[in-house]
C-alpha atoms as one frame of an Amber mdcrd trajectory, in Angstrom:
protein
  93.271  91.618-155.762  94.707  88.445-154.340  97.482  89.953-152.397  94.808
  92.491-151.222  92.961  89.299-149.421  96.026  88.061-148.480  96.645  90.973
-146.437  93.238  90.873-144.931  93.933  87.262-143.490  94.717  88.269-140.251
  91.235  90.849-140.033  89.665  87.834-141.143  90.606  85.373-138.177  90.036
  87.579-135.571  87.106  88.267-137.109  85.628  84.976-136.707  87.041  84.570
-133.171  85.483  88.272-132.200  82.262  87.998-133.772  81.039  87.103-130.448
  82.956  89.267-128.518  81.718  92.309-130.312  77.994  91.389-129.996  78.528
  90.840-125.976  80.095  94.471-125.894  77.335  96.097-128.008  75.346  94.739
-125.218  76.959  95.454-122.062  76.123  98.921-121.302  75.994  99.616-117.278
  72.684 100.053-116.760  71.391 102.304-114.453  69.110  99.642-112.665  71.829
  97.187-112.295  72.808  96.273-109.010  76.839  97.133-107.643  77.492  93.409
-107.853  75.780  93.365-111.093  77.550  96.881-112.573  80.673  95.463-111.302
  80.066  91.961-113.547  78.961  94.103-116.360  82.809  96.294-116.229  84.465
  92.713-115.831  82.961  91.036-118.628  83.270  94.104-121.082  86.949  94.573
-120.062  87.865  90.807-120.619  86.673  91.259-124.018  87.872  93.884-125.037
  91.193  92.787-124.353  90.538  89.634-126.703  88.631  92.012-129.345  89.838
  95.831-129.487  87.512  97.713-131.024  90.684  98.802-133.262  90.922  95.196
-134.695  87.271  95.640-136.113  85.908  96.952-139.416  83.688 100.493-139.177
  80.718  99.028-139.671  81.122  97.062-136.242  82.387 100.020-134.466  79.242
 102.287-135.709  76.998  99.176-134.962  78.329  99.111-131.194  77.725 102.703
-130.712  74.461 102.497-131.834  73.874  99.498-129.614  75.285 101.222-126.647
  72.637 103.945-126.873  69.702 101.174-127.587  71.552  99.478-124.491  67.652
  99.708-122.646  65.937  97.861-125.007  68.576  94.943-124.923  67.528  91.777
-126.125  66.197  88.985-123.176  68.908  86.675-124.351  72.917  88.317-124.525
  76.083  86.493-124.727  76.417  87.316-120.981  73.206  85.036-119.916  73.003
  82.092-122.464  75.009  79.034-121.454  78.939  80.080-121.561  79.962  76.590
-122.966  78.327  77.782-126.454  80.839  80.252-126.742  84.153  77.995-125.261
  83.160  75.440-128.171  84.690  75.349-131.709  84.133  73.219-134.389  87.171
  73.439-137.005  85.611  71.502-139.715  83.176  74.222-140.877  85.509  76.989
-139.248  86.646  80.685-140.850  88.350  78.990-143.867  85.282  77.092-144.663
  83.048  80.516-144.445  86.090  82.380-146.447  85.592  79.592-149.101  82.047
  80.219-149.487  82.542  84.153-149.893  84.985  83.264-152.599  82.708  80.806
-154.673  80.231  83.716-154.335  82.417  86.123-155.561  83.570  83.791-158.639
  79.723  83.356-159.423  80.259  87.623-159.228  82.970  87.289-162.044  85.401
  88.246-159.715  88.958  87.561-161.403  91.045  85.078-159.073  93.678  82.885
-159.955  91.572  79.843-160.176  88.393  79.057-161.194  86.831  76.944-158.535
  87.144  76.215-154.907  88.031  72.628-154.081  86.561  71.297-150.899  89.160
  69.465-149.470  87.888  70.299-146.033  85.103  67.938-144.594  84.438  63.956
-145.515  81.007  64.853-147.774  81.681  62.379-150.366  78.815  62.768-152.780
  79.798  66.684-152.905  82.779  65.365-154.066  81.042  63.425-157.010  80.851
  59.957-155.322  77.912  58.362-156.763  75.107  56.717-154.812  74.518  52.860
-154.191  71.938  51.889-156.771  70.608  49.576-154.412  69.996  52.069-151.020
  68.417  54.644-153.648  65.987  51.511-154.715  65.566  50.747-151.381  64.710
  54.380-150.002  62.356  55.069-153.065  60.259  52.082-152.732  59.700  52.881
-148.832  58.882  56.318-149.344  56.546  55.788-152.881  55.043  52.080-151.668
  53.066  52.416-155.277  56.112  51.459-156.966  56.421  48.113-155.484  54.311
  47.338-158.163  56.465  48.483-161.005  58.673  45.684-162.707  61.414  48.623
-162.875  62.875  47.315-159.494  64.345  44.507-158.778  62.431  41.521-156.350
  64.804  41.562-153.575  64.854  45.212-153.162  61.011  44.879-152.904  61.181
  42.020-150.454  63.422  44.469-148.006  61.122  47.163-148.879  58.087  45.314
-147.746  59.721  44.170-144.727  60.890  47.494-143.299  57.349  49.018-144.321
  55.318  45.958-142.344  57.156  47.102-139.347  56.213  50.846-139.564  52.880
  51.862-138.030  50.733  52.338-140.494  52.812  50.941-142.915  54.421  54.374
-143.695  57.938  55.411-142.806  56.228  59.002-142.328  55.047  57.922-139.111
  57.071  57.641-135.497  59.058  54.648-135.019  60.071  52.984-131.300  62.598
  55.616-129.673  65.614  53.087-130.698  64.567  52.448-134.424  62.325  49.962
-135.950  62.695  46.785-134.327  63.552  45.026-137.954  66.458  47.354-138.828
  68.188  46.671-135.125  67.598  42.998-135.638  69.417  43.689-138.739  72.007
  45.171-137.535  72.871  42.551-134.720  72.635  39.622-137.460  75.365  42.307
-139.307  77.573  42.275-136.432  77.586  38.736-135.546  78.664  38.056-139.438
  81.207  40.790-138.724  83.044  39.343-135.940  82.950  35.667-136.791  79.944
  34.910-134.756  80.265  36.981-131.485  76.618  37.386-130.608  74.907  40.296
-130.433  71.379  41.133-128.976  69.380  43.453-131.204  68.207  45.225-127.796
  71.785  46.674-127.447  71.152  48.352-130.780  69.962  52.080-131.196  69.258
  53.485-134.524  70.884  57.031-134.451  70.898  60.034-136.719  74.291  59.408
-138.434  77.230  58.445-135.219  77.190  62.021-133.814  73.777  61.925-132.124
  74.893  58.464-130.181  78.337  59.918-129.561  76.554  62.999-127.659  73.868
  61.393-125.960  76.456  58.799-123.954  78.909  61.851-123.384  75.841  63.394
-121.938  74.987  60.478-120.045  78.045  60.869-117.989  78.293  64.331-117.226
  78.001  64.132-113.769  80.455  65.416-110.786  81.872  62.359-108.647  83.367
  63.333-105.476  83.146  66.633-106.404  85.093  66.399-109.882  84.084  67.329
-113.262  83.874  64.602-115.841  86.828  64.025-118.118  86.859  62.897-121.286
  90.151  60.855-122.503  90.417  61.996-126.552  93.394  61.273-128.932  95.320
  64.097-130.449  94.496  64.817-132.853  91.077  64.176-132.923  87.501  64.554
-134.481  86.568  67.998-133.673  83.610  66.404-132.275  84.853  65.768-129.167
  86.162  68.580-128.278  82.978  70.550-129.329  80.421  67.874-127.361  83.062
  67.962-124.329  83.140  71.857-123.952  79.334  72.058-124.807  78.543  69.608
-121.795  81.152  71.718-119.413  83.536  68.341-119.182  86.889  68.044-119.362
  88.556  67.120-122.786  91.669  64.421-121.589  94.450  65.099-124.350  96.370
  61.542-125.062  99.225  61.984-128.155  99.035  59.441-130.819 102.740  58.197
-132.161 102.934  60.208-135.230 106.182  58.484-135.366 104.648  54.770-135.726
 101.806  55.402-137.725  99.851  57.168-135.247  99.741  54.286-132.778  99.200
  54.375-129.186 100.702  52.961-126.432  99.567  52.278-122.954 102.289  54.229
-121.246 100.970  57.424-123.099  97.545  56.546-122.156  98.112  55.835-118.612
 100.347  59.495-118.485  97.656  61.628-119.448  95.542  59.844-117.342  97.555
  59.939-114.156  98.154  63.849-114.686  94.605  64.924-115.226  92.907  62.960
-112.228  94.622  65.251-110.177  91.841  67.869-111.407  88.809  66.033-113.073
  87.542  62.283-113.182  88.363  60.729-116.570  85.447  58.566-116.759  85.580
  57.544-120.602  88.136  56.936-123.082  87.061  57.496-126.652  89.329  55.720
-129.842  89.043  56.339-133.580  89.895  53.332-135.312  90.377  53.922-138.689
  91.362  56.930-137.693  89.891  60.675-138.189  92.395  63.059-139.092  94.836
  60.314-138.887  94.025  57.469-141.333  95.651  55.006-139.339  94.232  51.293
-138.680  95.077  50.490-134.953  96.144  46.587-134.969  95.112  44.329-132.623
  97.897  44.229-130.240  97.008  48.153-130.430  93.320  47.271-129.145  94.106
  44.577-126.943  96.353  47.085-125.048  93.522  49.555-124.787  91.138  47.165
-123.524  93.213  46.326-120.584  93.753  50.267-119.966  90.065  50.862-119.852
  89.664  48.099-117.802  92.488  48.540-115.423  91.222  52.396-114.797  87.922
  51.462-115.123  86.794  53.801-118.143  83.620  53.452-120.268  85.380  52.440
-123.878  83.628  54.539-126.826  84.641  53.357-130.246  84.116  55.337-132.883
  84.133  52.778-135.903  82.386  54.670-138.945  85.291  54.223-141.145  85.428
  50.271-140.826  85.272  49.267-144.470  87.787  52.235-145.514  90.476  50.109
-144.941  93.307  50.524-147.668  96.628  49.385-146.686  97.551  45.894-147.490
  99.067  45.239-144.150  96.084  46.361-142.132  92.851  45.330-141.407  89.986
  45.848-139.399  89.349  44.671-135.999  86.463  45.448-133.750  86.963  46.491
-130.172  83.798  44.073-129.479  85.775  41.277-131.385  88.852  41.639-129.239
  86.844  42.149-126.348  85.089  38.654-126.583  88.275  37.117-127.691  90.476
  38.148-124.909  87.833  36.627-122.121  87.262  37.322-118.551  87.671  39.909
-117.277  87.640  41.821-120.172  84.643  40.383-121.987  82.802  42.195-119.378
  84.195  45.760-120.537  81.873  48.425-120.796  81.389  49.115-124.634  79.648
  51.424-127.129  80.581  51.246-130.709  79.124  53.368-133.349  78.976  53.123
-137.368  77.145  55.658-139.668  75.995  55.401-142.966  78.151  58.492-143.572
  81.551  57.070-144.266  82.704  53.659-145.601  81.217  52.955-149.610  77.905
  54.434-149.378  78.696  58.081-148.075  75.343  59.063-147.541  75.831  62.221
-145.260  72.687  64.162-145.524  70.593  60.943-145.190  71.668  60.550-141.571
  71.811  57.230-140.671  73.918  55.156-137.960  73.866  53.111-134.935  75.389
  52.520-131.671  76.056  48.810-129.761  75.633  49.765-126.159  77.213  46.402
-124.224  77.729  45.974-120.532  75.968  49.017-118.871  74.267  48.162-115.617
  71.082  47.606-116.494  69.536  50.323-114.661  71.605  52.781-116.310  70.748
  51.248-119.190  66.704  52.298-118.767  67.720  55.730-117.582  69.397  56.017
-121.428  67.131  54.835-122.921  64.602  57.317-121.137  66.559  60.226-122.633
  66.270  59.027-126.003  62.924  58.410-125.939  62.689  62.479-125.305  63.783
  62.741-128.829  61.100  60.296-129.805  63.393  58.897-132.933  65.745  59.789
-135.579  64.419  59.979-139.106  63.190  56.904-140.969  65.277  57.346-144.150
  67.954  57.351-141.757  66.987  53.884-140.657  66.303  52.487-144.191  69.782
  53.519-144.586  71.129  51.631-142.047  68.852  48.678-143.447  70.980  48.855
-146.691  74.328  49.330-144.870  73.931  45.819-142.734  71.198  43.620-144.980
  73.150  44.249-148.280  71.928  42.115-151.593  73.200  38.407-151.178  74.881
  36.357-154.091  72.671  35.226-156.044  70.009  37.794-155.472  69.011  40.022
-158.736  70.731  43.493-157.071  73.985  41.976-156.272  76.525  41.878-159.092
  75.395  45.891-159.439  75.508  46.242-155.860  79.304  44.823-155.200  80.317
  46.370-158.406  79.465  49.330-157.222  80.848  48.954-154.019  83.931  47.364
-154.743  84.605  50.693-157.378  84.205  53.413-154.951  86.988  51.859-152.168
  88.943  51.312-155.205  89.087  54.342-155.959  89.512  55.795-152.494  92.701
  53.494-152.411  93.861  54.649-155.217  93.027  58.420-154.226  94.940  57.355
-150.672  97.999  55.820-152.610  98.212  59.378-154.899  97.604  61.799-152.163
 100.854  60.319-150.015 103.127  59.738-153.015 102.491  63.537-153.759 102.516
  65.187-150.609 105.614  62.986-149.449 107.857  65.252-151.902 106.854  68.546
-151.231 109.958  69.948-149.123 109.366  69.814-145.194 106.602  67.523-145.783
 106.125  64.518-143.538 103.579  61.987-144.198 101.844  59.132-142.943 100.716
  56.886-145.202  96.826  56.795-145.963  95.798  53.052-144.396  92.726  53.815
-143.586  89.492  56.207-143.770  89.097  59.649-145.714  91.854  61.845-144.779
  95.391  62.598-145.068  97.323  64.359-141.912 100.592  65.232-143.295 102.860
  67.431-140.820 104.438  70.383-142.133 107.371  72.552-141.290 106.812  76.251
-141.767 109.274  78.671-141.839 110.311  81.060-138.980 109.818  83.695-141.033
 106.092  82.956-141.790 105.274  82.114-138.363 106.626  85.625-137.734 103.926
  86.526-140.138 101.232  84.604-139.217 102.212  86.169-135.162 101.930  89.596
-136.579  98.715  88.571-137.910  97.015  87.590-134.849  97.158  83.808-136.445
  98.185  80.133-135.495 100.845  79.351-138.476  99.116  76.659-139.990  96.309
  78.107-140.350  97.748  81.126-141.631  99.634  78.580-143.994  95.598  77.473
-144.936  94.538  80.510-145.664  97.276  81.343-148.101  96.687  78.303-150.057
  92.911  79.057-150.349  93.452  82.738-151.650  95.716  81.653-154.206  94.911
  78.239-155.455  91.421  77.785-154.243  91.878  74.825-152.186  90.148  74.326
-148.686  91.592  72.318-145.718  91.317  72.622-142.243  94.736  73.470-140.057
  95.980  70.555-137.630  95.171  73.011-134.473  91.823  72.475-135.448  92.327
  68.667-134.109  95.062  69.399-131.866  99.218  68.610-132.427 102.143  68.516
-130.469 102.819  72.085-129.285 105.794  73.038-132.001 104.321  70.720-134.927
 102.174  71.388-137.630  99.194  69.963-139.405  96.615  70.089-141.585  93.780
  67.549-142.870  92.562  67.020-146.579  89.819  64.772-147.680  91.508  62.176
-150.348  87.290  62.078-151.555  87.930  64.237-154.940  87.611  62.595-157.756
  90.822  61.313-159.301  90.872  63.709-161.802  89.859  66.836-160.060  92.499
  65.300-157.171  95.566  65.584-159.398  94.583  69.161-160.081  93.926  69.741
-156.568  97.851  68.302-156.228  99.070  70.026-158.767  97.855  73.189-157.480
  99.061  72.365-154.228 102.556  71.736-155.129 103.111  74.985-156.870 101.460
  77.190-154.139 104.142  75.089-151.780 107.340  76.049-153.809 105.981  79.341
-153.994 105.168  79.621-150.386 108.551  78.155-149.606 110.886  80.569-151.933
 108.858  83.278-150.260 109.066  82.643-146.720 112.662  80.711-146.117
């Protein structure tokens, strides 16, 4: 049965990549009251993909659908893949991409009874730490439950200081419920929060709680100042400069908004630094065709788990400045920090510190309630520090925002938790920073395992794990599987992904998901399963890799 799936890999991945394409042809019939030009589109479009999809590469049931289609062809829906916005269909997202949807069949199917080799599928392939059995912050459950049930603030069950936040947050709600609106950039008490957060941060820096907006988790920031500068200058589209590899988000946001993604290599090397010469490279060669207009860094990084150092920064500030470039710092993982010799610094921190002209930089840095020690994806909570716009550009974002009218209130009680955290001395806080200090513990020790293990698989390469949720280990695959990942239509690693999913269960996403050096390859796994299921997961993983090996060298 296994080897039957196996087979079906490459059927699979063009699958995914033709599901599109097969819907567009079902729907491109030459109608008779198309115009020439219009006929002659029609022939274009359908021969372009069927070159990328041949109908021989799909299952019968697609085939019968499109000939069915064909003849409905006159009663074609308004919307077709021909006349909704192209950029939907150039973007990808690799985090939740064919493996992830394979995955899910095969949990289904083990529900089924369905006789595998394994017995459950590990997620290994997206940061979602409490679906990886992280447990939740007492304290930001307290917190939440007495906003959302006020009754409760009543009951001697919670502690005093939780109630004092509670009431706080709730007095600045209108109608003292978080189930009504709040100001387009979050309730004014949470952003005051969050400056006071920041300034304790970076050593007293000071920040103005009108630079702060309350977002839905990082992402909804990140897109709404990408979107801010989509605009042609001197005829040029936008460009975007993004590290390779990167956080699929990018690259998804950037082809979404028609810009142009701006590929700069980290130093896989030396710890996936950066240099300025790289930078200014990649710069120089793509001005040629677009305007880079923003340079976006990951620090701890995301697939990397690097922890840039401050010389690092320092260097990047001056880039930015030099080629004037809006900085965008994408700082969600600042307290997973696990390597001794590194440590966190904020690009606002350096900024300040280095002094005129850089202190004048323009900055945005985001943070998310996601990541770090409380790992609260679903709840959706985050922030961006938006320093140094001109002020008129300024209004005109916060204009769009206000379109959205906010993000959701539990997200912003989150982000209360995340900066105003229990104080010594304050009933919550010996349960609060025990709790806290065991989950990075434990990530630390997940980061230590995962690179001790992977480091002695053979033609394994690996990084170690300083910083954030993710290993990034680069592999070498044999010639004579990349012969058969070619013959099935598939990039190698992820043809190496796939094989470990079918027979050990294990998800991760393949490094051309984030981008590599052409001739290297990746992948990314989450270090957030629990230490036991983790040395399973490893365990697992080193005998599909022997196996894999002995049959492809």
């Amino acid at each position: 049965m296994s080897r039957l799936l196996l087979q079906n890999h490459g059927a699979m991945y063009r699958t995914y990549t033709c599901t599109y394409n097969a819907a567009a042809m079902s729907t491109m019939a030459i109608l008779p009251q198309s115009t020439p030009t219009q006929k002659l589109t029609q022939r274009l479009r359908r021969s372009q993909l069927e070159k990328k999809c041949p109908s021989s590469s799909l299952p019968f049931s697609t085939k019968a659908s499109l000939t069915i289609d064909r003849k409905m062809a006159t009663q074609a829906k308004c919307l077709q893949l021909e006349n909704i916005n192209p950029n939907f269909i150039t973007m990808e997202y690799a985090v939740r991409g064919p493996l992830v949807i394979r995955a899910g069949e095969i949990e289904k199917e083990l529900q089924k009874g369905v006789k595998k080799p394994f017995d459950q599928v590990i997620r290994a392939n997206i940061g979602d730490c409490h679906a990886m059995g992280q447990q939740p912050v007492t304290f930001l459950r307290q917190l939440l439950t007495l906003t959302f049930e006020p009754r409760l603030l009543d009951s001697p069950d919670y502690p005093d200081d939780v109630k004092e936040r509670a009431r706080l947050i709730l007095s600045d709600c209108h109608g003292h419920s978080v189930g009504s609106y709040t100001d387009s950039a979050g309730l004014e008490v949470v952003r005051r929060q969050v400056a006071e957060y920041i300034e304790r941060r970076d050593g007293g820096v000071a920040s103005d709680w009108q630079n702060i907006y309350l977002t839905g988790g990082a992402s909804p920031g990140i897109k709404s100042i990408l979107s801010l500068i989509h605009c042609q200058v001197n005829g040029k589209t936008p460009g975007v400069m993004v590290p390779i590899p990167q956080y699929p988000l990018y690259s998804a946001t950037i082809a979404e908004y028609g810009m142009v993604k701006v590929d700069y290599y980290l130093d896989e090397e030396s710890g996936w630094s950066l240099n300025r010469e790289e930078l200014q490279r990649s710069f120089d060669e793509n001005k040629k065709h677009c305007n880079p207009r923003a340079l976006v860094v990951i620090n701890p990084g995301n697939p990397t788990g690097q922890v840039l150092t401050r010389d690092n920064i320092v260097e990047i500030i001056k880039f930015a400045h030099d080629n004037q470039l809006l900085l965008l710092a994408d700082e969600v993982y600042q307290d997973n920090v696990y390597d001794k010799n590194s440590k966190f610094y904020s690009f606002k921190k350096v900024m300040y510190e280095m002094g005129e002209p850089y202190r004048n930089q323009e900055l945005v840095s985001f943070l998310s309630t996601s990541k770090g020690y409380l790992g609260e994806c679903g709840i959706r909570g985050g922030y961006m520090e938006v320093l140094n716009l001109c002020p008129q550009v300024k209004a005109m974002l916060t204009k769009s925002i206000t379109a959205a009218l906010c993000s959701t209130t539990a997200g912003q009680v989150a982000v209360s938790a995340l900066v105003n955290p229990p104080k010594p001395g304050e009933p919550s806080y010996e349960r609060f920073i025990s709790e806290k200090n065991a989950t990075l513990s434990a990530l630390k020790e997940r980061a230590e395992l995962v690179h001790k293990t992977l480091s002695g698989f053979e033609g394994y390469k690996v990084n170690p794990v300083q910083g954030a949720m993710y290993v990034f280990p680069q592999i070498e695959i044999p010639p004579k599987a990349i012969a058969a990942a070619k013959a099935k239509n598939m990039a190698p690693d992820a043809f190496y992904a796939f094989e470990l999913l079918e027979s050990s269960g294990i998800c991760i996403v393949p490094g051309s998901g984030f981008g590599q050096r052409p001739g290297t390859y990746h992948f990314r796994s989450t270090i957030l399963p629990q230490t036991d299921k983790l040395k399973l997961m490893m365990e697992k993983f080193r005998v599909f890799h022997a196996e894999f090996m002995k049959k492809y060298k």
